[in-house]
C-alpha positions as CSV (number, residue, x, y, z in Angstrom):
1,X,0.0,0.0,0.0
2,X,0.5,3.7,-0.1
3,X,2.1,4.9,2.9
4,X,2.6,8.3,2.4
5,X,-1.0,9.5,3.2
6,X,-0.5,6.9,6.3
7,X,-1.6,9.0,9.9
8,X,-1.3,8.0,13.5
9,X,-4.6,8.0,15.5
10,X,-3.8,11.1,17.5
11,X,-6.9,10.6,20.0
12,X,-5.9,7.2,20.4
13,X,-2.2,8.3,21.5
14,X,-3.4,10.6,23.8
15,X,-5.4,7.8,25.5
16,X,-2.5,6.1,26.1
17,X,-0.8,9.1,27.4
18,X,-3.5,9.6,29.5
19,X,-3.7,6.5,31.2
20,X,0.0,6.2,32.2
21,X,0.2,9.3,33.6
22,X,-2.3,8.0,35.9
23,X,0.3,5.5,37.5
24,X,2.8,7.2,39.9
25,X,0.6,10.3,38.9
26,X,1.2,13.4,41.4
27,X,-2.1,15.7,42.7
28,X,-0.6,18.5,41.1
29,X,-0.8,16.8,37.4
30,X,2.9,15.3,37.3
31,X,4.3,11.6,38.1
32,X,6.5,9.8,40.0
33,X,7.6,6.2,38.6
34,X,11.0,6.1,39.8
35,X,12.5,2.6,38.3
36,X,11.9,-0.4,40.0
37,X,9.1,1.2,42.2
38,X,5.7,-0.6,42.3
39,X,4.6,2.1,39.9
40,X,7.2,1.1,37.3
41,X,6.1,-2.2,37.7
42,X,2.2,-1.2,37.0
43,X,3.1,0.7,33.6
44,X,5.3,-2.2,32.6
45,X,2.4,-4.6,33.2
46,X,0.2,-2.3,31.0
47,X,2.7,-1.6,28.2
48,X,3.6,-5.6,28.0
49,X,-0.5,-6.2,27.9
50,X,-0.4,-3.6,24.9
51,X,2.2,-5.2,22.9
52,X,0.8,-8.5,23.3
53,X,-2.2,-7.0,21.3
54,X,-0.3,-6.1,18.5
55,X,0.9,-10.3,18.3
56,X,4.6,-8.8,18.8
57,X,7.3,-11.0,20.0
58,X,8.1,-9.8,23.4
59,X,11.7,-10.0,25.3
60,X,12.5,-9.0,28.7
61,X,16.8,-9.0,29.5
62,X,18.7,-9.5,32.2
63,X,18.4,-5.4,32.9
64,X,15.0,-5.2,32.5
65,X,14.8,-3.3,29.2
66,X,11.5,-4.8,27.3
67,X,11.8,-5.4,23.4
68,X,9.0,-6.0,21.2
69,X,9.6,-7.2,17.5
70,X,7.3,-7.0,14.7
71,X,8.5,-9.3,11.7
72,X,9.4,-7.9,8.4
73,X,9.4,-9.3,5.1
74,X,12.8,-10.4,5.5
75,X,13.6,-10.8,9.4
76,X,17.4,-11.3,8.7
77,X,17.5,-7.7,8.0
78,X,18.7,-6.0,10.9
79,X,15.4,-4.3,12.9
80,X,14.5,-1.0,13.1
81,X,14.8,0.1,16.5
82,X,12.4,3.2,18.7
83,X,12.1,3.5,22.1
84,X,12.5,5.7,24.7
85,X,11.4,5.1,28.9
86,X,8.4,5.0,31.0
87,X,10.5,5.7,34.5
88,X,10.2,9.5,35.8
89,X,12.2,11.5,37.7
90,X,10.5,12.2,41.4
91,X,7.3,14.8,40.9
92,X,8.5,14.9,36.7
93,X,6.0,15.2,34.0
94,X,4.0,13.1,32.3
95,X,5.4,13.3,28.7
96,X,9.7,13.1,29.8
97,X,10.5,9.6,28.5
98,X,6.9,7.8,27.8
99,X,5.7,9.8,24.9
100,X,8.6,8.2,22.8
101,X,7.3,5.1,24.0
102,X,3.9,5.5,23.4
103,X,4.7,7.5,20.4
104,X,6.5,4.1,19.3
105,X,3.8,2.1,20.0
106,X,1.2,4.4,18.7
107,X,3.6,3.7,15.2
108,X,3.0,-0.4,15.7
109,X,-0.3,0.1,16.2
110,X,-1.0,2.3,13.0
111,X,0.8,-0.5,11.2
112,X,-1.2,-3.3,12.5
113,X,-4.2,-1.7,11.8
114,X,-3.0,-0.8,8.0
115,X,-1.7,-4.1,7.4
116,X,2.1,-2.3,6.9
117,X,4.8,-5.0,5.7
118,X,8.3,-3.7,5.9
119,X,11.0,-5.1,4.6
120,X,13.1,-4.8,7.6
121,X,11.6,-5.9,11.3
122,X,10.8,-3.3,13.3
123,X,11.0,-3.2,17.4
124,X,9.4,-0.7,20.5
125,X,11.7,-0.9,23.4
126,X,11.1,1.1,27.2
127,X,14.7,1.1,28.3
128,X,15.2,0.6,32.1
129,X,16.6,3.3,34.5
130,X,16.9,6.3,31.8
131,X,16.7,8.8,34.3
132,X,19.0,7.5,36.6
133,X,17.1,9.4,39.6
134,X,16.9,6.6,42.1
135,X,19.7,4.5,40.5
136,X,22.6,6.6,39.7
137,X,23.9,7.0,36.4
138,X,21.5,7.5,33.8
139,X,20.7,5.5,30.8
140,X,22.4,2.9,32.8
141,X,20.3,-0.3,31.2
142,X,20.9,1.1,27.4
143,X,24.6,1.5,28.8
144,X,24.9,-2.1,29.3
145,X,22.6,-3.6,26.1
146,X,25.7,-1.3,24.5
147,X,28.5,-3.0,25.8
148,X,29.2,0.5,27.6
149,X,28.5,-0.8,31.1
150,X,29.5,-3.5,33.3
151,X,26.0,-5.5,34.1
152,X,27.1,-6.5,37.5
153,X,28.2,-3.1,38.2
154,X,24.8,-1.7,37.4
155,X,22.8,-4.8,39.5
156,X,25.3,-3.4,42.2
157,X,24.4,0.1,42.6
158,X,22.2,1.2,45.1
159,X,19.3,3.5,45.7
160,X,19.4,6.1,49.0
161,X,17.7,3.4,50.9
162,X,20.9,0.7,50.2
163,X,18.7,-1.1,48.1
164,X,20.5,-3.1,45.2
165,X,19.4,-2.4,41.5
166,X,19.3,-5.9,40.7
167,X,17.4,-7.0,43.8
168,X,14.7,-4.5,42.4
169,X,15.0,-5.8,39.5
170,X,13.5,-9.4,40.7
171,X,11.4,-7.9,43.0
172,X,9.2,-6.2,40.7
173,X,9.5,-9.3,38.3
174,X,11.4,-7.7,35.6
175,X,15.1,-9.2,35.6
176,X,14.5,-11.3,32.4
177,X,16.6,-14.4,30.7
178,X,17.6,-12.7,27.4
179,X,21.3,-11.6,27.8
180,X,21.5,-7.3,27.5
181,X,23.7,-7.5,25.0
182,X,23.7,-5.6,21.9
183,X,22.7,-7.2,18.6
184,X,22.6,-5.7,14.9
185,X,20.4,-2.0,14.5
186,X,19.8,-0.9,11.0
187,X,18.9,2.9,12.5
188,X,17.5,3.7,15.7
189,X,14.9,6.7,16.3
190,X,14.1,8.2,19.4
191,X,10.8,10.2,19.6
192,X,10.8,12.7,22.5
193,X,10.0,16.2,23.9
194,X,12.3,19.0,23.7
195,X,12.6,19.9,27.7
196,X,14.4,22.9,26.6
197,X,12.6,26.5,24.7
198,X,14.2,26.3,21.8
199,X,11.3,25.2,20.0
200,X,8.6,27.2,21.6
201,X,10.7,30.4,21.3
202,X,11.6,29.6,17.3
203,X,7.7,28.7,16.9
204,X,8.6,25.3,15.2
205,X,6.9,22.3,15.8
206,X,9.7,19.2,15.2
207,X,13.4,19.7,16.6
208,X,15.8,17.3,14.5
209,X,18.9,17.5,16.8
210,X,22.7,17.5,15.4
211,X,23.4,15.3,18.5
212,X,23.8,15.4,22.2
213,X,25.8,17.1,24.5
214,X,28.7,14.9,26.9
215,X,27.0,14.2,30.3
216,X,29.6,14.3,33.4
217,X,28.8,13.0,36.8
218,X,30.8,12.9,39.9
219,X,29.9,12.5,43.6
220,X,31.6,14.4,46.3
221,X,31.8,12.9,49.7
222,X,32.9,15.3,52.8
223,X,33.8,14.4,56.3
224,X,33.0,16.7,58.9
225,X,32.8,16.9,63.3
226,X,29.9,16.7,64.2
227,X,29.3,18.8,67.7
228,X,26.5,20.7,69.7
229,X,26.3,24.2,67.9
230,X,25.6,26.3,71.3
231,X,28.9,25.3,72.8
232,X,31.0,25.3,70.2
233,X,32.9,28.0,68.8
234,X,32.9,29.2,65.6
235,X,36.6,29.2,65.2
236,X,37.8,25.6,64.4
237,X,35.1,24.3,63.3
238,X,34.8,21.3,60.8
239,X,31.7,22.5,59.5
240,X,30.9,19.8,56.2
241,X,28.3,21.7,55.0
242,X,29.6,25.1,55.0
243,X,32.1,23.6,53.1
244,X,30.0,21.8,50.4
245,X,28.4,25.3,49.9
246,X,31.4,26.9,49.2
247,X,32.0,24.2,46.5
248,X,28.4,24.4,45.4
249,X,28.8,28.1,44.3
250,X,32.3,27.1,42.6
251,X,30.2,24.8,40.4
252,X,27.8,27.5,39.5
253,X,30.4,29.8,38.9
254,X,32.2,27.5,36.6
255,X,30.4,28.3,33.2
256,X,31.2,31.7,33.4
257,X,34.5,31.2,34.4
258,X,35.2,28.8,31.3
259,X,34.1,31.1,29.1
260,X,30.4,29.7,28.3
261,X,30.1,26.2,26.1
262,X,28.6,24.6,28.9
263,X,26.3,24.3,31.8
264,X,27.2,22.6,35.3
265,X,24.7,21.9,38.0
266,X,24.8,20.5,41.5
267,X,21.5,18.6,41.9
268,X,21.2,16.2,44.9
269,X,22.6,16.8,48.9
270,X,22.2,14.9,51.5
271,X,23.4,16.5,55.0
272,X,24.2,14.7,57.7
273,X,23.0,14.1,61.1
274,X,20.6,16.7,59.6
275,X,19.6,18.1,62.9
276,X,19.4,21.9,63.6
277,X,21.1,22.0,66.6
278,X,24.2,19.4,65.4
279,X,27.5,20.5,63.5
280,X,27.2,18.7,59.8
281,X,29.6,16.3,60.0
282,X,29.0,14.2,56.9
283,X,28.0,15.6,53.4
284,X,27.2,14.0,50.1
285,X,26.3,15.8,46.8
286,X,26.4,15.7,42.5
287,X,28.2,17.1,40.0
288,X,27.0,17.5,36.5
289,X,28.9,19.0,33.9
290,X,27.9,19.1,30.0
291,X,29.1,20.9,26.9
292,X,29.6,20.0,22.8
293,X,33.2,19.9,23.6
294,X,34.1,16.9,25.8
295,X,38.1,18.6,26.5
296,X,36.2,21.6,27.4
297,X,34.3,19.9,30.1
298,X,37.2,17.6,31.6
299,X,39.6,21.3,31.9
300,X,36.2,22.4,33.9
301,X,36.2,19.4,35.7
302,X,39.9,19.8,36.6
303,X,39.6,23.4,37.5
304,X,36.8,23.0,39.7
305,X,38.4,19.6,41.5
306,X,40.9,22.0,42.6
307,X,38.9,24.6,43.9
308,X,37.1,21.6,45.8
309,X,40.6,20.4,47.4
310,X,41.5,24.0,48.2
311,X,38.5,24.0,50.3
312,X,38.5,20.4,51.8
313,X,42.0,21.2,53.3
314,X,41.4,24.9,54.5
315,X,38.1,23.8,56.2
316,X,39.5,20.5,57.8
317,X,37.2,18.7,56.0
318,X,38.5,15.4,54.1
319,X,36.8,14.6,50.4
320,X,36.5,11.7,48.3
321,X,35.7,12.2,44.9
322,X,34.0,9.9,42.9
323,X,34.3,9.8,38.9
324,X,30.5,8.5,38.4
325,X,29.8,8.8,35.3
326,X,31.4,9.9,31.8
327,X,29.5,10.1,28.1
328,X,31.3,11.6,25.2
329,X,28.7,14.2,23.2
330,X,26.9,12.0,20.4
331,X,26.8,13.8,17.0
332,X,23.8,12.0,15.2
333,X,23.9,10.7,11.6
334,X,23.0,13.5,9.3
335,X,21.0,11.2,7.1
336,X,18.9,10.4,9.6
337,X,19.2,14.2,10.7
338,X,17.9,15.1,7.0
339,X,15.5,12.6,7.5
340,X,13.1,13.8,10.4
341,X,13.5,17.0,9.0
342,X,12.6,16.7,5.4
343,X,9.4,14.3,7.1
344,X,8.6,17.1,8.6
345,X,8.4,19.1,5.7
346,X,6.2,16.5,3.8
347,X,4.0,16.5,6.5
348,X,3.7,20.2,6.4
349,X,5.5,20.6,9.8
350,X,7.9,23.5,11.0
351,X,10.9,22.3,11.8
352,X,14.1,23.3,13.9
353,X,18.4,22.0,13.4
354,X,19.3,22.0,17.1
355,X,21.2,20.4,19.8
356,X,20.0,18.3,22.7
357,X,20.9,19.6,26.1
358,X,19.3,16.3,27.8
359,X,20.8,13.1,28.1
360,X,19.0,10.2,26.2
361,X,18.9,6.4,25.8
362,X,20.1,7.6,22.1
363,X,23.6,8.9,23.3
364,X,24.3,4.9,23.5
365,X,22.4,4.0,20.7
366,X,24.3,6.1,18.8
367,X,27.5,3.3,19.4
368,X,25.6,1.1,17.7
369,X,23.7,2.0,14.8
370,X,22.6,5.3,12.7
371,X,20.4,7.2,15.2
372,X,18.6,10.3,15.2
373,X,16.0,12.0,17.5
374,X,12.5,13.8,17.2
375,X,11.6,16.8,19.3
376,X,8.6,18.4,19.8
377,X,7.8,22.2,22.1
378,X,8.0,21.9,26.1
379,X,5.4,24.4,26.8
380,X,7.8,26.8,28.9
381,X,10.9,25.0,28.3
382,X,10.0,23.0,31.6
383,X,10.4,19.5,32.2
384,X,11.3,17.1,35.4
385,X,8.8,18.8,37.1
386,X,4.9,18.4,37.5
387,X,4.0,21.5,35.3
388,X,5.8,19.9,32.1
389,X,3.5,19.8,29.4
390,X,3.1,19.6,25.6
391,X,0.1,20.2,23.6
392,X,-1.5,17.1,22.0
393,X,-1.3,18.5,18.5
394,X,2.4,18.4,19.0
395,X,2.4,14.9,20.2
396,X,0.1,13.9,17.3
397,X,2.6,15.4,14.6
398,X,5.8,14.0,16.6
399,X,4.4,10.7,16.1
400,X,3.5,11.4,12.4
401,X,7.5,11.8,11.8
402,X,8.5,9.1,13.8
403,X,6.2,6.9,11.9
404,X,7.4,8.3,8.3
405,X,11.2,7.9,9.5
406,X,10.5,4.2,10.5
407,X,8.9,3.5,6.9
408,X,11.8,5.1,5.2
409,X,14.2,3.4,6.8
410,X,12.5,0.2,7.5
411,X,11.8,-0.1,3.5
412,X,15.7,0.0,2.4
413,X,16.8,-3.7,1.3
């Protein structure tokens, strides 16, 4: 058949939307689905119930990550690949992560219903622990399925609580059989929104991105003496927290001091004893560096490491340092680039060249295969938080580009 005049069902989509934003979802209109939780579980559950369906072949590997494969005329072509992940950060939004994945499966379904045959197979797949949020890093599941990531290592990391990845994993039913290991991709497409203002501000309604920025992590550990405030005097004290906030400020300082190119956050603290009336003696907080230009963000990372040491000695406080985390910046294949954005053209879609600020499940992807993304506007420019939103229209036309891309590329022999 024709697939050119081919359209998602854009009610339909938002149904799906809809209804898992109602697991983990927040009273003020967000969601919280960390990974693992008993909310991750529920959406699983549904998205698994909606593949079966669609008669797809459904795998489940050892980190979780959920495939489903719909057979091509000649299924030893290498597959198609979209995806994206149904965890949320703590109070995020409802679009961050699942809208590719329902996007995705909004594609199959529009397939099924049409009776599509595609020369190449084509496969949906929710990738565990994108955020990273309760399981430090991010993307950690994709990392592995890449070869990227030691699976042990990520079964061993823990969650604020000392609870083990991999223990969550089982517990919630989800650490399957298949090996994560990475097997042939003929392109891989990742449907998502922007969570920047790019495309709001520019009035466009599809971002194609060049490629995404490196993605830095490090965890700073500072020891303290802990003592009763009222007695003890402010001179000599091993105050950790006063010196974690000096360091803070160094790391919001840093951009500027590097001359731009690149953004650096300090996200997560946790104080210790935490009492009001008890010297900090024990302080533990993030790091996160990004830029275009990975040598630009290791001489950050150098010059602010200093700064930190300076600090550690001068206050008396000891610091470990730990090297968390490192992705080089991903630039995207420009066919695939040209692609979503001349699909966007023939679907009579404004369209934006950009740069992704966010990390993504596609940053690994991008190892293995041709990859490219598709943005659509954050209202605001917000994301990770419960006021995210993006208007249906925009998730209807998203999907309409996604679904063109994966016919292009799914029909090449």
């Amino acid at each position: 058949m024709d697939t050119k005049s081919l359209r998602i069902n854009g009610k339909r989509l938002r149904s799906t939307l809809e209804e898992m934003a109602e697991i983990g979802g927040t009273p003020a209109g967000g969601v919280t689905r960390l990974a693992l939780s008993d909310e991750d579980k529920r959406a699983r559950d549904l998205f698994v119930k909606w593949l079966k369906e669609l008669d797809l072949e459904i795998t489940i590997d050892e980190m979780g990550n959920i495939f489903g494969r719909r057979p091509g005329k000649n299924n030893e072509l290498p597959p198609v690949m979209s995806g994206s992940h149904i965890d949320s950060q703590p109070k995020g939004g409802r679009f961050d992560g699942i809208l590719g994945v329902m996007g995705a499966l909004e594609v199959m379904r529009t397939l099924h219903d049409s009776k599509v045959e595609t020369e190449h197979p084509v496969v949906i797949v929710d990738w565990t622990n994108e955020e990273g949020s309760r399981f430090a890093p991010a993307m950690i599941a994709s990392g592995v399925w890449a070869g990227a990531l030691e699976r042990d290592w990520a079964y061993a990391r823990t969650d604020i609580n000392g609870k083990k990845q991999g223990e969550e994993l089982a517990r919630i039913g989800y650490k399957g059989k298949a090996p994560a290991k990475k097997w042939p991709v003929h392109a891989y497409f990742e449907y998502h929104i922007e969570q920047g203002p790019m495309l709001e501000r520019e009035k466009k309604t599809i971002g194609a991105p060049k490629g995404i920025l490196c993605l830095h992590w490090y965890d700073i550990y500072l020891e303290g003496e802990a003592n009763q405030v009222g007695p003890t005097p402010m001179e000599g004290r091993h105050d950790a927290l006063c010196a974690a906030a000096e360091m803070i400020l160094k790391v919001n300082e840093l951009p500027d001091r590097m001359g731009g190119n690149m953004v650096a956050t300090v996200g997560e603290i946790q104080n210790y004893p935490n009492s009001r009336n008890i010297i900090p003696d024990k302080v533990h907080f993030t790091v996160d560096i990004r830029s275009w230009d990975d040598e630009h963000a290791l001489k950050a990372w150098e010059l602010v490491k200093k700064d930190f040491q300076d600090i550690a000695a001068r206050r008396g406080c000891p610091i470990r340092i730990e090297e968390t985390w490192r992705v080089e910046h991903a630039p995207f294949d420009q066919k695939l680039v040209q692609m979503v954005m001349d699909s966007a053209k023939d679907l009579n879609y404004s369209c934006l060249h950009m740069v992704s600020g966010a990390g993504h499940d596609a940053s690994y992807m991008n190892q293995i295969c041709p990859t490219a993304m598709i943005f659509v506007p954050s209202i605001g420019g917000r994301s990770h938080v419960e006021v995210e939103n993006t208007t249906w229209e925009h998730c209807e036309a998203g999907a309409n580009v996604l679904m063109h891309c994966i016919l292009k590329t799914a029909a090449a022999r």
